[in-house]
C-alpha positions in Angstrom: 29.0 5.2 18.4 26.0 6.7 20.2 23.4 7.9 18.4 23.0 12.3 18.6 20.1 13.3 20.2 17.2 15.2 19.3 17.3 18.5 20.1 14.3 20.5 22.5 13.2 22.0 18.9 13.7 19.4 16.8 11.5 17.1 19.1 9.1 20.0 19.0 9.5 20.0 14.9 9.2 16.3 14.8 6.1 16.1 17.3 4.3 19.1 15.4 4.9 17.4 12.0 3.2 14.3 13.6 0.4 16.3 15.0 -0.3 18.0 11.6 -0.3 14.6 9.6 -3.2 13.1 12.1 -5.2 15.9 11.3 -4.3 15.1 7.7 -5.7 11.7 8.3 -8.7 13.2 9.3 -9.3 15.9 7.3 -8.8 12.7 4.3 -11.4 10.5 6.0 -14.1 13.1 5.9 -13.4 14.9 2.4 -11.0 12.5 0.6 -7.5 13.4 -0.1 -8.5 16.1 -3.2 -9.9 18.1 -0.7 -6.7 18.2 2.0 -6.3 21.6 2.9 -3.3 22.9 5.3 -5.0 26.1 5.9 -7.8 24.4 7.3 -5.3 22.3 9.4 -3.8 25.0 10.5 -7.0 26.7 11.7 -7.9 23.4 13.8 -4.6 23.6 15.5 -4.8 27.4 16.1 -1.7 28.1 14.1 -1.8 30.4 11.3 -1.4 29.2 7.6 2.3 31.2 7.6 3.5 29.4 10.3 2.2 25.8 9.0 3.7 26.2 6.2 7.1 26.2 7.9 6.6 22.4 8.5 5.3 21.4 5.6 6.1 23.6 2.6 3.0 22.5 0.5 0.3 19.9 0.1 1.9 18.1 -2.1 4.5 17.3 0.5 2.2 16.4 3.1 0.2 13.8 0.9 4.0 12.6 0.0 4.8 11.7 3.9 1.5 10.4 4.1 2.1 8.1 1.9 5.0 7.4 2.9 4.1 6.4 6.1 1.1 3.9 4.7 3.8 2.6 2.1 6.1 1.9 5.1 3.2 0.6 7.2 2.1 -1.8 4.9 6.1 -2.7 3.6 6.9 -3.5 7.2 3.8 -5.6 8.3 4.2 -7.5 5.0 8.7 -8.1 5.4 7.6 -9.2 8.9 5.2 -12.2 8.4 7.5 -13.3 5.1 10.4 -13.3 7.9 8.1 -15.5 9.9 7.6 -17.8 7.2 4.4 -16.8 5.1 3.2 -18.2 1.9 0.9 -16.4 -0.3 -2.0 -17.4 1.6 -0.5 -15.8 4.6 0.4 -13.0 2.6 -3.0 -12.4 1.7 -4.4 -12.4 5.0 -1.9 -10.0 6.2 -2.9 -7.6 3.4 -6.2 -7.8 4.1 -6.0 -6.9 7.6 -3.8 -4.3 7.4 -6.3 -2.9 4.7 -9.6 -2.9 7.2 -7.3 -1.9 10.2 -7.0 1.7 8.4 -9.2 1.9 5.2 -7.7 5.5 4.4 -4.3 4.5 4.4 -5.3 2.1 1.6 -7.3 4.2 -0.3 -4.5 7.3 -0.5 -1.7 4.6 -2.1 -4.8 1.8 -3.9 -7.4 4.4 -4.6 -8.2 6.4 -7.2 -4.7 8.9 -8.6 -5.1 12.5 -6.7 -5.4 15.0 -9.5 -2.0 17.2 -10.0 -0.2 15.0 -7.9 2.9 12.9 -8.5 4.7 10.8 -6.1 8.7 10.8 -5.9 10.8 7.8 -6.9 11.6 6.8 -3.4 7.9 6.1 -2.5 7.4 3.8 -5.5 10.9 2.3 -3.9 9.4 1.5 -1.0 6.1 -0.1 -2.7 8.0 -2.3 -4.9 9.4 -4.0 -1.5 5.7 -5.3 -0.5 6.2 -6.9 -4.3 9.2 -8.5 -3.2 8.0 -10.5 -0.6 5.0 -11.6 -2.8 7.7 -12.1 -5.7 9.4 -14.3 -3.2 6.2 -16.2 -2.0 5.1 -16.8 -5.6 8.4 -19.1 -6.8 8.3 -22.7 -6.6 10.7 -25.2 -7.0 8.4 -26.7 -9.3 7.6 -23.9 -11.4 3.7 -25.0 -11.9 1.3 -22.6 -13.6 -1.5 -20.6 -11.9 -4.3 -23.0 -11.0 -6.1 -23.6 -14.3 -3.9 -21.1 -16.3 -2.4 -23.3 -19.4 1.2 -23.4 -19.9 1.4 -21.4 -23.0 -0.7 -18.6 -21.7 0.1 -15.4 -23.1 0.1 -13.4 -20.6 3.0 -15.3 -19.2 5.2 -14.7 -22.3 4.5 -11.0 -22.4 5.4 -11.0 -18.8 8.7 -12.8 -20.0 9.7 -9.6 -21.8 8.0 -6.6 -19.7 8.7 -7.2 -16.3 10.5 -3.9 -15.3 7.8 -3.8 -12.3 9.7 -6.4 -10.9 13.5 -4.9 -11.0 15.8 -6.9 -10.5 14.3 -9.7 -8.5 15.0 -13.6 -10.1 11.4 -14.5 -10.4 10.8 -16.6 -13.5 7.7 -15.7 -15.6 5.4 -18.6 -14.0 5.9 -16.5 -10.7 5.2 -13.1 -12.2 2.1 -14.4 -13.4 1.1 -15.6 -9.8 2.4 -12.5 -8.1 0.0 -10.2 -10.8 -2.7 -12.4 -10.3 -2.6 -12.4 -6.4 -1.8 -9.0 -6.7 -5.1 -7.9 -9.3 -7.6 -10.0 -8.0 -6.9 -9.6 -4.0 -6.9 -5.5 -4.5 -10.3 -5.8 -6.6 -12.1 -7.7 -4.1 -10.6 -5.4 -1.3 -11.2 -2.1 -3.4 -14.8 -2.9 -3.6 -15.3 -4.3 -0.1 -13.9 -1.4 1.4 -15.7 1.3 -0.7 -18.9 -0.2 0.5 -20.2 -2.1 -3.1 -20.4 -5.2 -1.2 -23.6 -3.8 1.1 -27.0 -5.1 0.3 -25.7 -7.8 -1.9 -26.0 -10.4 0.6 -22.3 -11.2 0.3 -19.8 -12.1 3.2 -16.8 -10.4 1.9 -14.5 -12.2 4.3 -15.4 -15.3 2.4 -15.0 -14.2 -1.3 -11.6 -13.2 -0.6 -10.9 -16.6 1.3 -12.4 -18.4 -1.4 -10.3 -16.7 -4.0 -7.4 -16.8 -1.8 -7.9 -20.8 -2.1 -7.7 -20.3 -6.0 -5.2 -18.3 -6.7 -2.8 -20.6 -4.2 -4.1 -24.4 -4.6 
């Protein structure tokens, strides 16, 4: 069956909507996303606030689809190197760069919460499927503990019992562990780097994230 296409106005809509979220982005890299403002869109693109308005019914939808599009960014880069075979390491890596390739995007679904605003269900669905792949990466056959984590850690057990963050996926609680602790430690050492708290320390951020890469995965 072939696919209906766009109509003259809704590739107008669509290519508007498109226009108005990459002034979002910029609007967010200058002031943060707190201070996103469709007026002051609409006064860059020469469009009243009115007629804005009739592509994006409120700031709180616009932050949504931009988050949305970083969730799906990120989701997608992630599901493609695990199709091509990537182990945590890997994993890593790929987060990592996708994180410096567009620090904003980061920041608006790692940063710090955006007062007054709550995401719908459907973007923390599309979240949980960069957890999957790590959930997946993190199993072994084996079943061994975290490097230097002992085997009745109890961390471990609590994850045993509390592990509605990772739905329905069959990880055991050895791999939950892993997955939280790649998870926890990789976004600190990113959070920090990015925000600038590794400048003047004489650090090469690069390498404390390889070197706790090695770590978590030996």
């Amino acid at each position: 069956m072939t696919a209906a296409r766009e109509t003259p106005r809704e590739r107008y809509r669509s290519q508007l909507r498109a226009e108005i979220k990459e002034h979002a982005w910029e609007q967010i890299a200058t002031a943060g996303a707190p201070g996103l403002s469709l007026n002051a869109i609409a006064k860059r693109m020469g469009m009243s606030g009115p007629a804005l308005y009739r592509y994006f019914s409120s700031r709180d939808e616009l932050i949504t689809e931009l988050i949305r599009d970083a969730y799906r960014g990120l989701a997608d880069t992630v599901r493609a190197a695990a199709a091509e075979g990537a182990d945590l390491a890997e994993l890593g890596r790929t987060l990592r760069a996708w994180a410096l390739a567009d620090p904003q995007r980061y920041f608006l679904i790692y940063g710090t919460p955006i007062p007054g605003y709550h995401a719908p269900d459907d973007v923390t669905e599309t979240a949980s499927q960069v957890m999957e792949c790590l959930l997946d990466a993190a199993r072994s056959p084996g079943g061994d503990a975290p490097h230097d984590e002992p085997d009745d850690d109890p961390v471990r057990a609590h994850l045993a019992e509390h592990r509605e963050w990772a739905a329905d996926h069959p990880a055991d609680a050895t791999a939950l562990h892993r997955a939280l602790l790649f998870w926890t430690r990789l976004h600190g050492i990113l959070s920090l780097e990015l925000a600038g708290h590794f400048t003047g320390m004489g650090l090469d951020p690069a390498e404390l994230y390889a070197s706790e890469l090695r770590t978590l995965t030996r």
